[in-house]
VODOZA-594036 format. One line per field, with one value per atom (N, C-alpha, C): residue number from 1; atom name; x, y, z. Coordinates in Angstrom, 3 decimals. Layout:
% VODOZA-594036
i: NUM:... .
at: CA:... .
c1: X:... .
c2: Y:... .
c3: Z:... .
//
This chain:
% VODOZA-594036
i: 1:1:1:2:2:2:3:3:3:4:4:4:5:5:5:6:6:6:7:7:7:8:8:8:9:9:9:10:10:10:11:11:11:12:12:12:13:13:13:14:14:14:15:15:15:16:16:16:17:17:17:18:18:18:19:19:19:20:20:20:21:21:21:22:22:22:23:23:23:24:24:24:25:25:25:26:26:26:27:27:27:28:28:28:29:29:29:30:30:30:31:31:31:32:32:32:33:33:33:34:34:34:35:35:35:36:36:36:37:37:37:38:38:38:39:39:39:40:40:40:41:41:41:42:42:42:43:43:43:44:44:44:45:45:45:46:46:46:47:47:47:48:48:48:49:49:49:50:50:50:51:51:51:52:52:52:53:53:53:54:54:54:55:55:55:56:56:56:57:57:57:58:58:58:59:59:59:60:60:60:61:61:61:62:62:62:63:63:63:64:64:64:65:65:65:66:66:66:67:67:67:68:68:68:69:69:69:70:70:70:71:71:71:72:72:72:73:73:73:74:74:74:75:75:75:76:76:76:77:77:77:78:78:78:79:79:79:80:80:80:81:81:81:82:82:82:83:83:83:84:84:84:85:85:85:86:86:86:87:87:87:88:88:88:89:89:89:90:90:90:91:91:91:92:92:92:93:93:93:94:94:94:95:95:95:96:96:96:97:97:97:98:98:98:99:99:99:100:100:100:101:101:101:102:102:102:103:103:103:104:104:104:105:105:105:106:106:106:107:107:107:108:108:108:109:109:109:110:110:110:111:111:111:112:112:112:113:113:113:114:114:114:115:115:115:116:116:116:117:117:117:118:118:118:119:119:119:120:120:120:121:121:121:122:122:122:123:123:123:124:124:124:125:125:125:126:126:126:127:127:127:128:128:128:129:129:129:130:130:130:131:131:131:132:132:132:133:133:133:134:134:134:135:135:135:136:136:136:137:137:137:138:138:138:139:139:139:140:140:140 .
at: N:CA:C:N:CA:C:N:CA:C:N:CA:C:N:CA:C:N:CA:C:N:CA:C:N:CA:C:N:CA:C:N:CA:C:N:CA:C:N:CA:C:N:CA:C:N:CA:C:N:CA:C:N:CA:C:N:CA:C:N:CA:C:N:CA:C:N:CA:C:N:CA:C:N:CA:C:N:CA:C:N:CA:C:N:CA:C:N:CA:C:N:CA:C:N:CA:C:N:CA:C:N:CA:C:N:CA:C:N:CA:C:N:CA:C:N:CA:C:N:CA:C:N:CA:C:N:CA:C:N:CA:C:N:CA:C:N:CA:C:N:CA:C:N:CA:C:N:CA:C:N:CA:C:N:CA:C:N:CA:C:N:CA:C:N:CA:C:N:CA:C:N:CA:C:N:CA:C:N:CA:C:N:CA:C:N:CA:C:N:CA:C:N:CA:C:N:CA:C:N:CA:C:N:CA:C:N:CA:C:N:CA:C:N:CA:C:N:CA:C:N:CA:C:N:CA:C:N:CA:C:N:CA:C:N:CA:C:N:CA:C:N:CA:C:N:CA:C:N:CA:C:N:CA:C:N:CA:C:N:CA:C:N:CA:C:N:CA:C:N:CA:C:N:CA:C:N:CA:C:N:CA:C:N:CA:C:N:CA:C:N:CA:C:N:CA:C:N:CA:C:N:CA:C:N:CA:C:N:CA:C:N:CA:C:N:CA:C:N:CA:C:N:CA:C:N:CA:C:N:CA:C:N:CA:C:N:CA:C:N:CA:C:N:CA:C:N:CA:C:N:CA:C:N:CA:C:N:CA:C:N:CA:C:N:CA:C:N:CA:C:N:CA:C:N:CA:C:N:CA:C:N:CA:C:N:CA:C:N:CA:C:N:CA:C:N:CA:C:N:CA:C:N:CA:C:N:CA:C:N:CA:C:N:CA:C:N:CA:C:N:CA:C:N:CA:C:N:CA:C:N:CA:C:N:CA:C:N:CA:C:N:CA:C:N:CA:C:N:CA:C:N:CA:C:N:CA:C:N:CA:C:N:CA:C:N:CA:C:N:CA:C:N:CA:C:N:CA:C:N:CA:C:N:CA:C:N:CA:C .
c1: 111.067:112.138:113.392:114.674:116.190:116.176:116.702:117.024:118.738:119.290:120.408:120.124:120.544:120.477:121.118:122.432:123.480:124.865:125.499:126.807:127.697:128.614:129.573:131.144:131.844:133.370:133.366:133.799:134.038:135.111:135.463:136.898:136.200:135.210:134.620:134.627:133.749:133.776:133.054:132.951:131.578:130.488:129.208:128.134:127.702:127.729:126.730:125.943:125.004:123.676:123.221:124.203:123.339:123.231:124.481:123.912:123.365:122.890:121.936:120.485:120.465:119.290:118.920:119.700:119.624:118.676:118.909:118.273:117.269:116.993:115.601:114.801:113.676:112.573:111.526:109.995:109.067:109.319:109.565:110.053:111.354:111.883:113.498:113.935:113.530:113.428:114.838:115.774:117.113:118.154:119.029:119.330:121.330:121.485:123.635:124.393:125.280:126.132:127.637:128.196:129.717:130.555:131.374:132.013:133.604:134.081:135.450:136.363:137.000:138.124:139.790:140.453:141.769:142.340:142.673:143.582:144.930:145.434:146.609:148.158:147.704:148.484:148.034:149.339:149.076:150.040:149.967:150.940:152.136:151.696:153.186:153.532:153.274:153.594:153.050:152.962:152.297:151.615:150.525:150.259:149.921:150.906:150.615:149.028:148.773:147.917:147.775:146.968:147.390:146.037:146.099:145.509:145.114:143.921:143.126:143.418:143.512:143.026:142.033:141.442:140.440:140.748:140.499:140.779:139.106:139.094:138.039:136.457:136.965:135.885:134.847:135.744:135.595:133.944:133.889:132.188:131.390:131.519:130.214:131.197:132.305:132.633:131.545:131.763:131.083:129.394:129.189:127.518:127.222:128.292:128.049:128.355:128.998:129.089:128.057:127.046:125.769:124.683:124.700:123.643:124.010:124.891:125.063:124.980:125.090:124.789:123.398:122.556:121.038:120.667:120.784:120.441:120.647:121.663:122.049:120.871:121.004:119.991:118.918:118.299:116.523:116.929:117.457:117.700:116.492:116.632:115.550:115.832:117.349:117.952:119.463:120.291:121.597:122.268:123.508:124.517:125.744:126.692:127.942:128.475:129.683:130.511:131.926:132.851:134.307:134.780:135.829:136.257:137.926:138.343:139.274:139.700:141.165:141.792:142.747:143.325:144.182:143.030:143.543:143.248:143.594:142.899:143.683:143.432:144.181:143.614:142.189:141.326:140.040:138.867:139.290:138.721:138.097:136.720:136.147:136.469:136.343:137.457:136.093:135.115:134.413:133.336:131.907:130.795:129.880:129.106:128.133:126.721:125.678:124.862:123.598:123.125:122.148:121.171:120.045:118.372:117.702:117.078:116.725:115.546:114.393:113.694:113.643:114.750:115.379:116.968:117.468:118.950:119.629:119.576:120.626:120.756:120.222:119.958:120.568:120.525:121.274:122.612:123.020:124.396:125.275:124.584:125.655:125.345:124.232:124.594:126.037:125.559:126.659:127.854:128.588:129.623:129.794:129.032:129.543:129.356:129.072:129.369:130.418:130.970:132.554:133.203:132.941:134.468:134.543:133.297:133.683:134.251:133.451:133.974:135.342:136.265:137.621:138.818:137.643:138.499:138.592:137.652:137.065:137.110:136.732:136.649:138.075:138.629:139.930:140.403:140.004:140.668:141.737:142.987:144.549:144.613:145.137:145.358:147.258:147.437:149.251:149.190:149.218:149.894:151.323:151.073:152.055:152.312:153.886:153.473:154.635:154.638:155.513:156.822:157.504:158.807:159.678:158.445:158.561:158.509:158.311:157.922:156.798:156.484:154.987:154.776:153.769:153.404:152.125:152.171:150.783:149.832:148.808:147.778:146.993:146.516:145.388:145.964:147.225:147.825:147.744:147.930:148.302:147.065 .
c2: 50.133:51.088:50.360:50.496:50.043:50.180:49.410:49.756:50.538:50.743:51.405:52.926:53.807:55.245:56.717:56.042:56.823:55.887:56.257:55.407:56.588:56.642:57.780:57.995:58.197:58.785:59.644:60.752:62.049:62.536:64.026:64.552:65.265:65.572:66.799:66.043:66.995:66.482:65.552:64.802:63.598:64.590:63.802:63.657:63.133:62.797:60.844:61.796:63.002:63.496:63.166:63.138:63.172:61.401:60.615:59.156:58.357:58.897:58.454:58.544:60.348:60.231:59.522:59.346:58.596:57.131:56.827:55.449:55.189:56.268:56.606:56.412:55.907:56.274:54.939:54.849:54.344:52.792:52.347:51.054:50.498:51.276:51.171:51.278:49.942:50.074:49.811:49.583:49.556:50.231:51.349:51.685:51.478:50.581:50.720:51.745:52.627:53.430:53.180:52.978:52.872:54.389:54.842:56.189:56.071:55.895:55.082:56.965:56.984:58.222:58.121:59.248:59.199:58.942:57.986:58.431:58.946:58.724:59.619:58.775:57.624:56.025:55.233:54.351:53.413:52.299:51.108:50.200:51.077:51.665:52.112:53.787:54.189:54.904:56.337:57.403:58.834:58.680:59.559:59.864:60.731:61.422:62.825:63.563:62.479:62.480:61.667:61.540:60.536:60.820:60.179:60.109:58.872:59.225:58.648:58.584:57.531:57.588:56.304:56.758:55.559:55.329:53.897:53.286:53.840:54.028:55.056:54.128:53.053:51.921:51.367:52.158:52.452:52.778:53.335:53.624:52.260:51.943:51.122:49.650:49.441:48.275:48.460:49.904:50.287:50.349:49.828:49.653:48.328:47.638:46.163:45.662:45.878:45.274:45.496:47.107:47.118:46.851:46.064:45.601:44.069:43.785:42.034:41.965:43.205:43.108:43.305:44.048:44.415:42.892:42.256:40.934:39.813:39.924:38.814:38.863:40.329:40.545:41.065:41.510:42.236:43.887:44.309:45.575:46.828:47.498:48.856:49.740:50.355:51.239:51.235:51.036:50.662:52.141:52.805:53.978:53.474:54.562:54.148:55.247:56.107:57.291:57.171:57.000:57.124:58.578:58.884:60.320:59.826:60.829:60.794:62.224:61.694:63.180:62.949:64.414:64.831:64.886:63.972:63.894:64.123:64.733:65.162:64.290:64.164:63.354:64.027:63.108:63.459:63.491:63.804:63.649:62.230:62.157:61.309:60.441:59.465:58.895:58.208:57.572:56.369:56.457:56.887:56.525:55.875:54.605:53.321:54.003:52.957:52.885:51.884:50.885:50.551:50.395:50.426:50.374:48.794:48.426:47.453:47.433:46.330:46.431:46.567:45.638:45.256:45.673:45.502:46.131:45.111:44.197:42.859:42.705:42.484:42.602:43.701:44.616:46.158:45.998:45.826:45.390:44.622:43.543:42.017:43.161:43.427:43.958:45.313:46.168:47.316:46.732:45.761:45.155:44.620:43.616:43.297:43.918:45.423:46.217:47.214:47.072:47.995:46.806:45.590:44.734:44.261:43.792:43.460:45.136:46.590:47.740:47.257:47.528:47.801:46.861:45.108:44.201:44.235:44.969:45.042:46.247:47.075:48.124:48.995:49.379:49.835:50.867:51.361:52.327:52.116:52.714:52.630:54.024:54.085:54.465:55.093:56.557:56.742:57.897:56.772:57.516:58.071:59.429:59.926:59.708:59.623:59.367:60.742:60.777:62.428:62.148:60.534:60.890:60.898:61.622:61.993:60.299:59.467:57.992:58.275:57.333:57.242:55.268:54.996:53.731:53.931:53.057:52.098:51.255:51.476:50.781:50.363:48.914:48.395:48.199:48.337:47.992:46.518:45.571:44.825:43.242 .
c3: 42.393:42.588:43.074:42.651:43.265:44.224:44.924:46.311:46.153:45.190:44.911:44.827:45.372:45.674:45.501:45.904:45.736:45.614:44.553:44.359:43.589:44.200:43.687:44.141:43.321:43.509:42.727:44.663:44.435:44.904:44.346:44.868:45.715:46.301:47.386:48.548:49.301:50.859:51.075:51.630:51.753:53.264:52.971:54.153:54.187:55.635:56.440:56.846:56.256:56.556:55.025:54.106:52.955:52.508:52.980:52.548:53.425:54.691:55.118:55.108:54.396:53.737:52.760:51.870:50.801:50.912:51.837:52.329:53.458:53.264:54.347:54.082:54.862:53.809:55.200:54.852:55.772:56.517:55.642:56.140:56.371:56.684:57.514:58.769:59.057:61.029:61.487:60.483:60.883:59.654:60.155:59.303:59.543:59.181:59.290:58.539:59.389:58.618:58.905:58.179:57.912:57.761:58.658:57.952:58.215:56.994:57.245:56.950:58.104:58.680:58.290:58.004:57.865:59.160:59.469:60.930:61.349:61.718:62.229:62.586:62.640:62.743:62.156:61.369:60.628:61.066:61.153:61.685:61.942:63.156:64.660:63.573:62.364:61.469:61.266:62.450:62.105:60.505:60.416:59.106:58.986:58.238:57.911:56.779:55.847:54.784:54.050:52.647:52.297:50.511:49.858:47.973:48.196:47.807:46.693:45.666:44.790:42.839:42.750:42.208:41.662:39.719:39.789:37.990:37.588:36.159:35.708:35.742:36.088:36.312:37.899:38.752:39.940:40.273:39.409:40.163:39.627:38.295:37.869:38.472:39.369:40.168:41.502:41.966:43.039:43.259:41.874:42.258:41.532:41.222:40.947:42.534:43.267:44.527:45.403:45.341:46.016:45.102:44.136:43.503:44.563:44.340:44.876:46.294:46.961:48.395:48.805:47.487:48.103:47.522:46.303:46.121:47.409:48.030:49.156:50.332:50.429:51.836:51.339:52.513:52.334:52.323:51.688:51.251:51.016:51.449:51.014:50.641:50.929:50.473:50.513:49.874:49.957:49.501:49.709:49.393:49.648:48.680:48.672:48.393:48.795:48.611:48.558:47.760:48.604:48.038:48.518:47.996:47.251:46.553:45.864:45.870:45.975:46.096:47.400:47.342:48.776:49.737:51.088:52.425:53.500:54.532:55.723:56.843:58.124:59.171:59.667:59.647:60.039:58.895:57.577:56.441:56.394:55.765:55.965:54.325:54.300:52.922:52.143:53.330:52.616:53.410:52.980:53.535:52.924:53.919:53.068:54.304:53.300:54.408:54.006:54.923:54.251:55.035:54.848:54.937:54.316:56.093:55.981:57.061:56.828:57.835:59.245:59.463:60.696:61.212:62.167:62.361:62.020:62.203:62.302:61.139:59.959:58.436:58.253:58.430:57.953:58.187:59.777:59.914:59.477:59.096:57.873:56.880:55.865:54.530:54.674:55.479:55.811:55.872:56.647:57.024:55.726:55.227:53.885:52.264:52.199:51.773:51.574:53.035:53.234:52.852:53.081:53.215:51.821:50.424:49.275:48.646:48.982:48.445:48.663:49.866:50.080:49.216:49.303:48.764:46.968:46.637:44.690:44.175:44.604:43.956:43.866:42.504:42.230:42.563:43.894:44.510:45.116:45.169:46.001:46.214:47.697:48.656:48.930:48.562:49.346:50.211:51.246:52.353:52.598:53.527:53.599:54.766:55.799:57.371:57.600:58.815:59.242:59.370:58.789:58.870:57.544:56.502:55.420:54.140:54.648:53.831:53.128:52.607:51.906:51.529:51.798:50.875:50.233:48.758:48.193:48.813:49.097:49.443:48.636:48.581:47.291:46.302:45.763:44.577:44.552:45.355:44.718:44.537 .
//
């Protein structure tokens, strides 16, 4: 069986009840979850909101990067979620999670699961901030 589970970009709401189930299961004595949040400041910059778009390739990037992360480590159950669409502060943007025997193993794969997602996968990011600005994120 994959240790790949759930991999998806969606415009709905996300749940770290549902991708942590995802990766549950008997032999997962450590389980890492990542739940990456809209915040409210961005370098010194209110933020009012902010889009998602993902390039139409986005998902099958997004499970070539947790295929190569369950290959690196001892993987048991690996997930991946980002959302797309209009966001509010507090909206949850990006949830990972992975399942591993141990915690310390779970934590490097998790950590290096958010950080190749954010750096590879063709999602960009526009924020809006409250003194009516906006920038591109990930474009370039």
């Amino acid at each position: 069986m994959s240790p790949i589970r759930l991999i998806a970009i969606r415009d709905t709401e996300l749940s770290v009840d549902e991708v942590r189930a995802a990766v549950s299961g008997p032999g997962a004595g450590g389980i890492a979850l990542f739940a990456g949040a809209v915040r409210d400041i961005d370098h010194a910059h209110g933020v009012r909101g902010l889009s998602y778009s993902a390039h139409p390739s986005a998902e099958a990037e997004l499970r070539r990067v947790a295929e190569m992360v369950a290959e690196k480590f001892s993987v048991l159950g690996i997930a991946a979620v980002h959302r797309v669409g209009d966001l509010a502060v507090g909206d949850l943007a990006v949830v990972t999670a992975v399942a591993c025997a141990h915690r310390a193993e779970a934590f490097d794969a998790c950590r290096e699961l958010i950080d190749v997602l954010k750096a590879t996968v063709p999602i960009w990011k526009h924020q809006r901030f409250t003194d009516g600005t906006s920038e591109w994120v990930g474009t370039a």
